[in-house]
SEDRENVEX-185554 format. One line per 4 residues: number of its first residue (from 0); their letters; for each residue y, z, x of N, C-alpha, C. Coordinates in nm, 4 decimals, padded with zeros to 6 digits. Each point is the difference from the previous one (the first is absolute). Example, Ala and Ser with C-alpha at 12.3 -4.5 7.8 and 13.67 -1.06 7.14 Angstrom:
% SEDRENVEX-185554
0	as	-00.5690/00.7800/01.3190/00.1190/00.0000/-00.0890/00.1200/00.0000/00.0900  00.1050/-00.0720/-00.0350/00.1190/00.0060/00.0820/00.1090/00.0730/-00.0770
% end
This chain:
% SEDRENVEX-185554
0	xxxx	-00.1261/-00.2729/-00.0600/-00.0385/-00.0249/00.1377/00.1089/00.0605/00.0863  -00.0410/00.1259/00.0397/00.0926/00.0527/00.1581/-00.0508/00.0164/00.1268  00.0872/-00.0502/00.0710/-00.0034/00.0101/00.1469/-00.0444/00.1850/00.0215  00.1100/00.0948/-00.0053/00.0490/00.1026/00.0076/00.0525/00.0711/-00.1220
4	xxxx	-00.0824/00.1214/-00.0598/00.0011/00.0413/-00.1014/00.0277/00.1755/00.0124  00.1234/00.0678/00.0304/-00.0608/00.1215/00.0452/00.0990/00.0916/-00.1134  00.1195/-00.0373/-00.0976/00.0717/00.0388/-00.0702/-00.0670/00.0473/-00.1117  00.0169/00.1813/-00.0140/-00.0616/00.0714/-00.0755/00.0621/-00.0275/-00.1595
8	xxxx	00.0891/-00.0397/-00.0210/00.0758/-00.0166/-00.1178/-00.0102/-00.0996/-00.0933  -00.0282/-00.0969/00.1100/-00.0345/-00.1836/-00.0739/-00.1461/00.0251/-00.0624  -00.0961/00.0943/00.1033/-00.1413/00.0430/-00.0738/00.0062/00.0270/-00.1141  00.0443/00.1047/00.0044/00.0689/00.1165/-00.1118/00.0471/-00.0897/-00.1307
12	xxxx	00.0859/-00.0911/00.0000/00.0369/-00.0827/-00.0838/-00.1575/-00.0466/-00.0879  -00.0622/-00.0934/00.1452/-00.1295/-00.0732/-00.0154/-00.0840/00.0400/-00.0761  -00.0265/00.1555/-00.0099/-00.1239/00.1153/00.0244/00.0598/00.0188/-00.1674  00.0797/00.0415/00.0041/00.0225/00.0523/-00.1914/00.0756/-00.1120/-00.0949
16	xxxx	-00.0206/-00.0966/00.0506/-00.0380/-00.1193/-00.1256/-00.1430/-00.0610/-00.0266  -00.0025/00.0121/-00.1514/-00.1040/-00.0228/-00.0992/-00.0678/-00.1542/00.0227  -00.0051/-00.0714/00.1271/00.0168/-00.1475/00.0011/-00.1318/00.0010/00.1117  -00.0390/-00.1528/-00.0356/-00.1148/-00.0256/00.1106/00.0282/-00.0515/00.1273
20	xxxx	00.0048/00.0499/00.0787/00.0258/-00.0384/00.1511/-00.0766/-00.0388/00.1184  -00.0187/-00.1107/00.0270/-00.0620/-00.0204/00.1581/00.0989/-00.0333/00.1400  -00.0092/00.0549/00.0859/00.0602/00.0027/00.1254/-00.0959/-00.0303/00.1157  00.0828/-00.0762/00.0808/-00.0781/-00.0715/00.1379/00.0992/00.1365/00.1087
24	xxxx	-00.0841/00.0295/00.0860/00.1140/00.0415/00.1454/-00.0658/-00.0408/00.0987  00.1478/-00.0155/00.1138/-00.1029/-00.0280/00.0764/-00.0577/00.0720/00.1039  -00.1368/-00.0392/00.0498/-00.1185/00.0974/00.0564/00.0029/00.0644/00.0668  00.1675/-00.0022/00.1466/-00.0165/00.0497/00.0897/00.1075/00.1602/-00.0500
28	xxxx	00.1061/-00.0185/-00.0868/00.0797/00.0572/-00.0774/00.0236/00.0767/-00.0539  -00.1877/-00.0930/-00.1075/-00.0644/00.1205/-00.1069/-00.0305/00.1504/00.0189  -00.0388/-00.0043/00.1783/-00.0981/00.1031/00.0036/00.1427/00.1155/00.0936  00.1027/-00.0484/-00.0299/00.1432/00.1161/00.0996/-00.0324/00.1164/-00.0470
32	xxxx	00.1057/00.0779/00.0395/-00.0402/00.1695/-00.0202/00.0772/-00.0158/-00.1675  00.1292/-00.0354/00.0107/00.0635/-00.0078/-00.1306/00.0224/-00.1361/-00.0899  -00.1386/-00.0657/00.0315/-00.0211/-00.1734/-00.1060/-00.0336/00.0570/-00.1579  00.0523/-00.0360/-00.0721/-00.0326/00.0312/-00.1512/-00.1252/-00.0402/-00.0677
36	xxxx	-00.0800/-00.0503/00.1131/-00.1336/-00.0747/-00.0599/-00.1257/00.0749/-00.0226  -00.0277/00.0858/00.0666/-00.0759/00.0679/-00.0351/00.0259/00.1093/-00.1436  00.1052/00.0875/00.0136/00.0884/00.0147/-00.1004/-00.0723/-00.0910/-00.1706  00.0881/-00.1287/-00.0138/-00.0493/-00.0515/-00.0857/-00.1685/-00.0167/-00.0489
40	xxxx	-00.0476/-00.0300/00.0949/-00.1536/-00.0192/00.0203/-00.0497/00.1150/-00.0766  00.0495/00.1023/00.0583/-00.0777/00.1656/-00.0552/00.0812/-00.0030/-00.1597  00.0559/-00.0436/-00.0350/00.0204/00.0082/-00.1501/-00.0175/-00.0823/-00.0667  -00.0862/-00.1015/00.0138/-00.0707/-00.1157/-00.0237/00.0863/-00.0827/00.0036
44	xxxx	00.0861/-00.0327/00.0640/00.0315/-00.1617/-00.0269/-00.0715/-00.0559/00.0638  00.0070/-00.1768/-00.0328/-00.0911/-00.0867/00.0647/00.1060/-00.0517/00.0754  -00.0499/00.0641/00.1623/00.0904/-00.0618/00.1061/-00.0953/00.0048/00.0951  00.0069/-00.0945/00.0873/-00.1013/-00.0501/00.1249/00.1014/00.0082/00.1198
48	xxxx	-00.0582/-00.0238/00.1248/00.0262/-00.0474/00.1427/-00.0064/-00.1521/-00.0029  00.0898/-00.0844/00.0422/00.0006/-00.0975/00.0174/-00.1435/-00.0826/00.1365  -00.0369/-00.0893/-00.0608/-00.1296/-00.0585/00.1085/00.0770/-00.1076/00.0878  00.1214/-00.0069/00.0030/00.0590/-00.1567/00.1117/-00.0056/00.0947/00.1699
52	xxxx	-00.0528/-00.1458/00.0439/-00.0491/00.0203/00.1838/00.1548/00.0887/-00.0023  00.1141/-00.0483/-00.0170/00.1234/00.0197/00.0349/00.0505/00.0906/-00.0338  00.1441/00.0617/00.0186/00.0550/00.0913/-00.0886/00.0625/-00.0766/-00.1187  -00.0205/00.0650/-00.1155/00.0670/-00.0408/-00.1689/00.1262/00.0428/00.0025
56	xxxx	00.0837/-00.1012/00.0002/00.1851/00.0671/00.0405/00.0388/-00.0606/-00.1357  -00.1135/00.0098/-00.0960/00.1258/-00.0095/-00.1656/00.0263/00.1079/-00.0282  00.0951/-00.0327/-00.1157/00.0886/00.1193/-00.0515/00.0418/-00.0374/-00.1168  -00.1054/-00.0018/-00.0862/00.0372/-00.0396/-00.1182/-00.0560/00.0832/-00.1402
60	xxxx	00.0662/00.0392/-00.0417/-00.0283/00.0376/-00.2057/00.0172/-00.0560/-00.0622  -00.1158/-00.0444/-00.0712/-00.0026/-00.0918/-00.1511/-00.0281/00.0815/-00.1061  00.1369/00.0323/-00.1265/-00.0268/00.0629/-00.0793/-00.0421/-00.0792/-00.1439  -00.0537/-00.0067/-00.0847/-00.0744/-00.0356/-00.1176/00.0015/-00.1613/00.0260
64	xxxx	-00.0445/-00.0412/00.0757/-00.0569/-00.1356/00.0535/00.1685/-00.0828/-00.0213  00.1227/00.0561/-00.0149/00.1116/-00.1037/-00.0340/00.1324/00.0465/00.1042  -00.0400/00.0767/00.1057/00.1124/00.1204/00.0674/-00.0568/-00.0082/00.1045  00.0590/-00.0376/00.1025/-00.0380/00.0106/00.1732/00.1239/00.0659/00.0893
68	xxxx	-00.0127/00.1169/00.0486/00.0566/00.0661/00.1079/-00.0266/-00.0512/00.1313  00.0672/-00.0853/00.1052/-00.0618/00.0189/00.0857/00.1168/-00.0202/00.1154  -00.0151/-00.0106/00.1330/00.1420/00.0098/00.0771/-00.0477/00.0563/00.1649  00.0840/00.0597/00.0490/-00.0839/00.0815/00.1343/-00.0263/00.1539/-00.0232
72	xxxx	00.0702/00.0340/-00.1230/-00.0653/00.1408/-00.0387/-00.1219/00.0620/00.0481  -00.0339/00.0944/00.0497/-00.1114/00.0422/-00.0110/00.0603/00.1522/-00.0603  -00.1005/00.0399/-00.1016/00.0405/00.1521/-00.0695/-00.0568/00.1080/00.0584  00.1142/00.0501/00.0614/-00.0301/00.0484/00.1599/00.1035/00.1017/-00.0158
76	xxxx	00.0428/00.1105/00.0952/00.1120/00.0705/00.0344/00.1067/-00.0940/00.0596  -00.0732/-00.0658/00.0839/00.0615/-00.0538/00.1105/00.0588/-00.1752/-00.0856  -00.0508/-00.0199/-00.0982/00.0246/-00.1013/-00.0717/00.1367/00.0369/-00.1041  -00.0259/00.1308/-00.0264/00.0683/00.0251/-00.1013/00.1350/00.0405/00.0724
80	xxxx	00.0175/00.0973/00.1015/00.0941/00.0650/00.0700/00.0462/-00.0466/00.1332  -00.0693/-00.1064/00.0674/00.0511/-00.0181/00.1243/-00.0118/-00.1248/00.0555  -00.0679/-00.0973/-00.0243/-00.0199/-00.0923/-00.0258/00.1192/-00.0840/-00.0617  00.0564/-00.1515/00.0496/00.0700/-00.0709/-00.0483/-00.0621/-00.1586/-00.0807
84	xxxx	-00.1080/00.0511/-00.1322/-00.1093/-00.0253/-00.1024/00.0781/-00.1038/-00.0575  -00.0703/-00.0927/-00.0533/00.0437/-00.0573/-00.1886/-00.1174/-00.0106/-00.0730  00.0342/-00.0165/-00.1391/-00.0843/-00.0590/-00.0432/00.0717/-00.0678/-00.1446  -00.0932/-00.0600/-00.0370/00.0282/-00.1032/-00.1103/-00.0868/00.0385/-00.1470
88	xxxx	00.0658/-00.0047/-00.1430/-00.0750/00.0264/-00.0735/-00.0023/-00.1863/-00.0804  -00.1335/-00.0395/00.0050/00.0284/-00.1230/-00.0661/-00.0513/-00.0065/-00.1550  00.0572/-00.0282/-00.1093/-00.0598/00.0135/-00.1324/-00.0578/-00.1793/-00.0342  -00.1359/-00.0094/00.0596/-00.0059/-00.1405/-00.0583/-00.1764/-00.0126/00.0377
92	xxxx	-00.0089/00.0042/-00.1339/-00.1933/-00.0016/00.0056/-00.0832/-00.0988/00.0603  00.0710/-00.1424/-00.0146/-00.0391/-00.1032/00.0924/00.0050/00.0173/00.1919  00.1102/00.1539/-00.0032/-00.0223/-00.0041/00.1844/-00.1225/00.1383/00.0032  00.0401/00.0719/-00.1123/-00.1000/00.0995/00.0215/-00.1520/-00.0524/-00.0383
96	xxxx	-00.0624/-00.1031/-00.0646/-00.0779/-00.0542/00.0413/-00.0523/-00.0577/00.1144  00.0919/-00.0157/00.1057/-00.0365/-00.0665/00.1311/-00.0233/00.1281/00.0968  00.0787/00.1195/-00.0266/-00.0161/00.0920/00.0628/-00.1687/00.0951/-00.0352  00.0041/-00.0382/-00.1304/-00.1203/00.0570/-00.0363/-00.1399/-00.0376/00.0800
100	xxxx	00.0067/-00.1768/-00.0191/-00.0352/-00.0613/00.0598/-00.0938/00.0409/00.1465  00.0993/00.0503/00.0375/-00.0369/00.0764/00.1943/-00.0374/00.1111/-00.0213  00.0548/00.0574/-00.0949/-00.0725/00.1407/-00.0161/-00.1401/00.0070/00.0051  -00.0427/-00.1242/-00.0634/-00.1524/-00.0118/-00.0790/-00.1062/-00.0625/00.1369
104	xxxx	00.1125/-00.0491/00.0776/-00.0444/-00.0586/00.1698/-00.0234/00.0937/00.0395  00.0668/00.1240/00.0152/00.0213/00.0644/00.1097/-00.1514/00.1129/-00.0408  00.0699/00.0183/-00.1461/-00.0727/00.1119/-00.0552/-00.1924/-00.0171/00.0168  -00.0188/-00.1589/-00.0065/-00.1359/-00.0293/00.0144/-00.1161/-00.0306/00.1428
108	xx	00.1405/00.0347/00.0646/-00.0564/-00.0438/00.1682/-00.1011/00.0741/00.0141  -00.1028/-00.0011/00.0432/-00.1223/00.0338/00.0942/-00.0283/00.0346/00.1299
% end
């Protein structure tokens, strides 16, 4: 789930691993000149536009349901280079269950 997704490299990472991936962005974001979402989309990953009335200001990666990235990062230029960012890597499957959790909220909105 990202707010702001426009870092060609973090794709790049994303894009040439062998792994199943779904991604939320969000809607207003998705559609920038340089958002990575379409990007992914066209090489099939399963990534959507977020459906909340609001803007989606998470920022979170959950890797193999036991690994949560999340913080004020956004993987961005401006996240990576100019920006005064954190983020947190937490190793504990009981929080990455709760995070999953919202994913499955967010991911199912209507």
């Amino acid at each position: 789930m990202t707010f702001s997704f426009t870092d060609e490299d973090i794709a790049d990472a994303i894009l040439f691993k062998n792994v199943d991936i779904k991604g939320i962005f969000e809607t207003t974001q998705a559609g920038s000149k340089y958002s990575q979402y379409q990007r992914l989309k066209d090489f099939g990953l399963d990534v959507k536009k977020d459906k909340n009335k609001r803007n989606m200001h998470h920022k979170a990666f959950i890797i193999d349901r036991k690994i949560v990235l999340t913080g004020s990062f956004n993987p961005t230029g401006s996240g990576n280079f100019r920006n005064d960012e954190n983020i947190i890597i937490i190793h504990n499957k009981a929080i990455a269950d709760k995070f999953l959790g919202e994913f499955n909220i967010v991911w199912n909105l209507e």
